[in-house]
N, C-alpha and C positions, 0 to 999 in steps of 0.2 A: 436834347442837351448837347451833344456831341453835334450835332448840325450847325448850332449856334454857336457853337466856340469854334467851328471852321471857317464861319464865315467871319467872326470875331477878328482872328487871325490869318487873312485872307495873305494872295502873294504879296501883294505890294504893300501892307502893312508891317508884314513881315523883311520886306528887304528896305521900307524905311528905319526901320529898328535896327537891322544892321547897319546900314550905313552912319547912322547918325552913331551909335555905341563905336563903330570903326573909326572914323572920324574924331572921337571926341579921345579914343586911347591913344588914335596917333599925336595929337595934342599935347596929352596927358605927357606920354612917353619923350618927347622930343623937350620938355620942361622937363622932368627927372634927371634923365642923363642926357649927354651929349652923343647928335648922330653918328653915325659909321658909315655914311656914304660919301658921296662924295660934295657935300654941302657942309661938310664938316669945316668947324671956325667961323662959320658965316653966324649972324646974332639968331640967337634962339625964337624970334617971333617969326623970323620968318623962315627957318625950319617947320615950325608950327604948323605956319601958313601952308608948308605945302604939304606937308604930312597931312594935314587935312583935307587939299584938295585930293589928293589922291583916295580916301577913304571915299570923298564923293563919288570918285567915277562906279563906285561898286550901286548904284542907285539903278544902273542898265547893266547889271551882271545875268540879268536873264534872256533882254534881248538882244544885246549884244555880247555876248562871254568873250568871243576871240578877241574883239578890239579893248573891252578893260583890262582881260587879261593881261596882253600889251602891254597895255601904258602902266598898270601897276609894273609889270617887269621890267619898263626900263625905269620907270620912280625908285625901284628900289636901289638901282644901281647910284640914282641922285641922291633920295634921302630913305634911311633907312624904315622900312614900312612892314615890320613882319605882320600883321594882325591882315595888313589888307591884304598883302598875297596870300595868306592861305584862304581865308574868304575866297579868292580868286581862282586858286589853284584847285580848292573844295568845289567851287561852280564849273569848273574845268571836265574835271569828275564827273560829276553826273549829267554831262552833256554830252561827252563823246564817250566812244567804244574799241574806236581802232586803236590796239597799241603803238601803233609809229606816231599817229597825232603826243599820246599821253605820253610818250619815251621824248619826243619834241617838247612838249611844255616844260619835263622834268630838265632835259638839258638847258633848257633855255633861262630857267629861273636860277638852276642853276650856276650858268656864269655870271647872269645879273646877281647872283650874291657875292659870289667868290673876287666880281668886280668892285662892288660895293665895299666893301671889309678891304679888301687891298689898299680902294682909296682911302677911307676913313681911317684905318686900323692897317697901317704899313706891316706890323709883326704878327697879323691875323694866322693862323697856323690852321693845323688841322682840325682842332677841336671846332672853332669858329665853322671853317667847311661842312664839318658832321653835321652842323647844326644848320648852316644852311638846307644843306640836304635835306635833312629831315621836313624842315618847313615844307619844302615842298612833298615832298613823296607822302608826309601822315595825310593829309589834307587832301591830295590828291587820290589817293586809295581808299579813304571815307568814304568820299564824294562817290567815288565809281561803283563803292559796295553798296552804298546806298541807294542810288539808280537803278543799277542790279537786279537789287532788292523788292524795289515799286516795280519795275517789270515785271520780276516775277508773281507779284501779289497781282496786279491788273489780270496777265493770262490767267492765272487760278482763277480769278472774281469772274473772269467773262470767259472761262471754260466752266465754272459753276452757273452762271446765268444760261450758257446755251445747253446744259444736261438738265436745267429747272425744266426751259423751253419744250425742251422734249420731252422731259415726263408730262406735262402737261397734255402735250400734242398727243401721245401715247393714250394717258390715261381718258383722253375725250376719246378720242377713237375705239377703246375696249368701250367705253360706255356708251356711244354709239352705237357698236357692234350689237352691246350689248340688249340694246332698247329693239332693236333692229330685231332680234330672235322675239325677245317678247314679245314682240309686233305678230311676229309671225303666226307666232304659237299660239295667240290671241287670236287672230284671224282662222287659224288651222280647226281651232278647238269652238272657241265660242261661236264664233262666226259659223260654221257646221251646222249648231246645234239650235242658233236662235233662227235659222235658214229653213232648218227642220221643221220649227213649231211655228212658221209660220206659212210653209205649205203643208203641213199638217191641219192648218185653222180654213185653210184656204179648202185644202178638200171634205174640210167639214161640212162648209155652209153648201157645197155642191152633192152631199151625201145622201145615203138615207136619212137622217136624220133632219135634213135640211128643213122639213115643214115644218119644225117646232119655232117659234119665234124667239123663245129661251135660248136657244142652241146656236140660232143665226147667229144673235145677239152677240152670246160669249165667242162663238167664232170671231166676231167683224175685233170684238176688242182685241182678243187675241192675236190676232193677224195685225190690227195699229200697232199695240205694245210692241211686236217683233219687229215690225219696221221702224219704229225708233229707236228701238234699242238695235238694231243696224245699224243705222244713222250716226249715235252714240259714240257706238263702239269703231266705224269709221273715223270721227274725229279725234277720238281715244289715241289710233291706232298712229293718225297722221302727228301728232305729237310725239309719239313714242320712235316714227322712226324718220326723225331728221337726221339728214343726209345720208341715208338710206329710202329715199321714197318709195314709198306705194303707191300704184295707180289708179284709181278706182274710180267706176262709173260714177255719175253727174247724182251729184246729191243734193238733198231737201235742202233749204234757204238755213243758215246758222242761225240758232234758237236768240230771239231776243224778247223781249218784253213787248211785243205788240200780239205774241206768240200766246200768253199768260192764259186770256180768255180762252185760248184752245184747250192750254191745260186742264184749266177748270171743268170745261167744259165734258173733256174725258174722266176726270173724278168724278163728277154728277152721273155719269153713264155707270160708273162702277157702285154708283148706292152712294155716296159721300156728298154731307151737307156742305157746302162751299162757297163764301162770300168773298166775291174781289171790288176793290177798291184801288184805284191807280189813280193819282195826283199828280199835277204838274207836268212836265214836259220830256218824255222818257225816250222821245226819237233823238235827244240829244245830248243822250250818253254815248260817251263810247263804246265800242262793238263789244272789248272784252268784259265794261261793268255790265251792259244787256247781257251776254250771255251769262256773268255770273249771278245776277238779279234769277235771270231763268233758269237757273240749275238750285238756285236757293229754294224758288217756289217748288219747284217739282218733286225735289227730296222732299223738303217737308211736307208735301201732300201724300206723299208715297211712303214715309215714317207712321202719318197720322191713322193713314188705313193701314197699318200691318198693326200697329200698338192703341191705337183707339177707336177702332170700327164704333160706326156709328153716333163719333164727336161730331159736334159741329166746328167747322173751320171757317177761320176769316183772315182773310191775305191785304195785305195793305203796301201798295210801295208808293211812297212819297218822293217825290223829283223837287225836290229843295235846291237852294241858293248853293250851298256846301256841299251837295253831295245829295245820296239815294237812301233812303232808310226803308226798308223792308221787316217784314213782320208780319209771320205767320204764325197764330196761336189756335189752337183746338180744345176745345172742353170737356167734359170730363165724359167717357165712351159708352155709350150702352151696349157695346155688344161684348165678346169677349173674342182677346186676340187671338189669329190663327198660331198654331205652337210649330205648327213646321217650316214657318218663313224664315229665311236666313237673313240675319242681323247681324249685330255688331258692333254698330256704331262706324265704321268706315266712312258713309256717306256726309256723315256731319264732320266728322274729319278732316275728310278730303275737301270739304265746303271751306270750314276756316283755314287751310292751308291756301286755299284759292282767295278768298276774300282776305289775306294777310297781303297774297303778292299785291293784291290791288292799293294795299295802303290801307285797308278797311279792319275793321274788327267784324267779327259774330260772336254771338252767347247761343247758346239750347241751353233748356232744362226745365223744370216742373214751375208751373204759374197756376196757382189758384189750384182748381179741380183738373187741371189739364195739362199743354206743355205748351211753351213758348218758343218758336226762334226768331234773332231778333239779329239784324244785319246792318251796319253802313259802311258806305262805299263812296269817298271824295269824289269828286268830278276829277276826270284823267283826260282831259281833252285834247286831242294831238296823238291819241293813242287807237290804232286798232290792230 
């Protein structure tokens, strides 16, 4: 609202409105009573006349102030124009700063009054001069305090804009910093431990134990799980510490949907019934809806066997006109869940926070006998 009544009353509608209100009192004024300059006894139309033109020259009191100021002072010295000099002597004001300029306008207007009234008004006295004076000096100290003034509000404004700047810059930087430890700490701790179980897996399968084909087995999975969740936890970590980089060795291809069938195909290794279906044309999404397609299936395959061992599941992504619709649902489980897996719910969490940036919605939750999750995701083309 306030934007629109600025522009409403923009400069130069605003210095039309003065001029023509200046203009139309010098008019006014010069019909009322009879001038005090020096045009005084000449016919009142064309006193009018020029009391008017002189209101006009106030139409460039902005960009030019020194030259109306002028000609207003010496018009008043011809016909008397109090409205336009202060108008004049007010724009005077909040254009200059130097006291010798503003000590000069005040003398100046000053004897253009005290000439004017001498010629009009031969027994003009002192009162008449106070009053000249005045005309100038109230108008002229307005002016200046109000300039002043917008100075000093502008440094305030744009010394508050540059301390916003730097909270900003500040507060990216602590959180930088800040992602930057967790990075590390993530790297220090996890990264350790998934390192561990998976030269731990590694010297399983070369063990005693190695001749059992059971044990190979859960080795080899073992040891895949840990290098993806390396993988993972590498791109995790490269998020977490922008502008702070980490460098780290040459990693696996970033997970997309041509990727799916692999998934699958390590849930099938783990005991898990699993039916994939992909539609349409998936090589031409964007990198980040593939990866998030890929992170959608994999959770929910990795939910289905912690909380419904031995559902059947069936994965669907459709590569539509509009977008990607995915949809993983599992039925109802034969086995019973393990009680010592760590859940939560995080993972679906962190799914719809991801599928939001993308423009997309997700749902989870119970369908039928079993659970559903159920995903789409616009086309983002131009995006990776």
């Amino acid at each position: 609202m306030r934007a629109q009544e600025r522009s409403h009353w923009s400069p130069r509608r605003m210095d039309a409105l003065v001029t023509v209100a200046v203009m139309a009192l010098g008019v006014v004024d010069s019909w009322v009573k009879p001038s005090s300059g020096l045009l005084t006894g000449l016919p009142t139309p064309v006193i009018a006349a020029a009391s008017g033109a002189v209101g006009a020259t106030l139409w460039w009191r902005r960009s030019r102030p020194d030259l109306v100021a002028a000609l207003v002072i010496v018009a008043y010295v011809v016909t008397f124009t109090p409205v336009a000099l202060a108008v004049a002597m007010y724009t005077i004001g909040t254009v200059h700063r130097r006291p010798r300029i503003l000590a000069a306008y005040t003398a100046a207007g000053f004897a253009a009054g005290v000439l004017g009234l001498r010629g009009g008004l031969p027994d003009a006295g002192v009162r008449e001069a106070a009053y000249s004076l005045a005309l100038i000096l109230g108008p002229l100290a307005v002016g200046y305090v109000v300039a002043v003034r917008r100075d000093l509000t502008a440094a305030t404004e744009a010394r508050v804009a540059d301390l916003e700047r730097e909270h900003l810059v500040l507060d990216e930087r602590a959180r930088a910093e800040e992602r930057a430890a967790i990075a590390r700490e993530m790297h220090d701790v996890v990264g350790h431990r998934v390192s561990n179980m998976v030269l731990a897996a590694g010297a399983l399968e070369v063990g005693p134990a190695a001749g059992h084909p059971d044990v190979v087995r859960t080795a080899e999975l073992i040891r895949s799980d840990g290098r993806q969740a390396l993988e993972e936890l590498r791109e995790i970590l490269g998020v977490l510490s922008v502008g702070h980089p980490v460098h780290w060795a040459p990693t696996a291809p970033q997970p997309d949907v041509a990727q799916l069938p692999g998934i699958v195909a390590h849930a099938t290794e783990r005991g898990q019934s699993v039916q994939l279906e992909v539609n349409g044309h998936p090589e031409t999404l964007s990198s980040p809806v593939q990866r998030a397609v890929h992170r959608i299936v994999q959770e929910s395959l990795t939910n289905a066997a912690k909380h419904a061992p031995g559902a059947r599941v069936r994965v669907d992504v459709d590569c539509r006109s509009d977008g990607v619709h995915v949809s993983v649902g599992s039925g109802a489980p034969t086995g019973r869940p393990t009680a010592d897996l760590p859940s939560g719910g995080h993972g679906l969490v962190g799914l719809a926070e991801r599928v939001e940036l993308l423009g997309g919605t997700l749902t989870a939750g119970p369908h039928g006998d079993g659970f559903l999750v159920s995903a789409f995701i616009p086309h983002r083309r131009g995006v990776s």
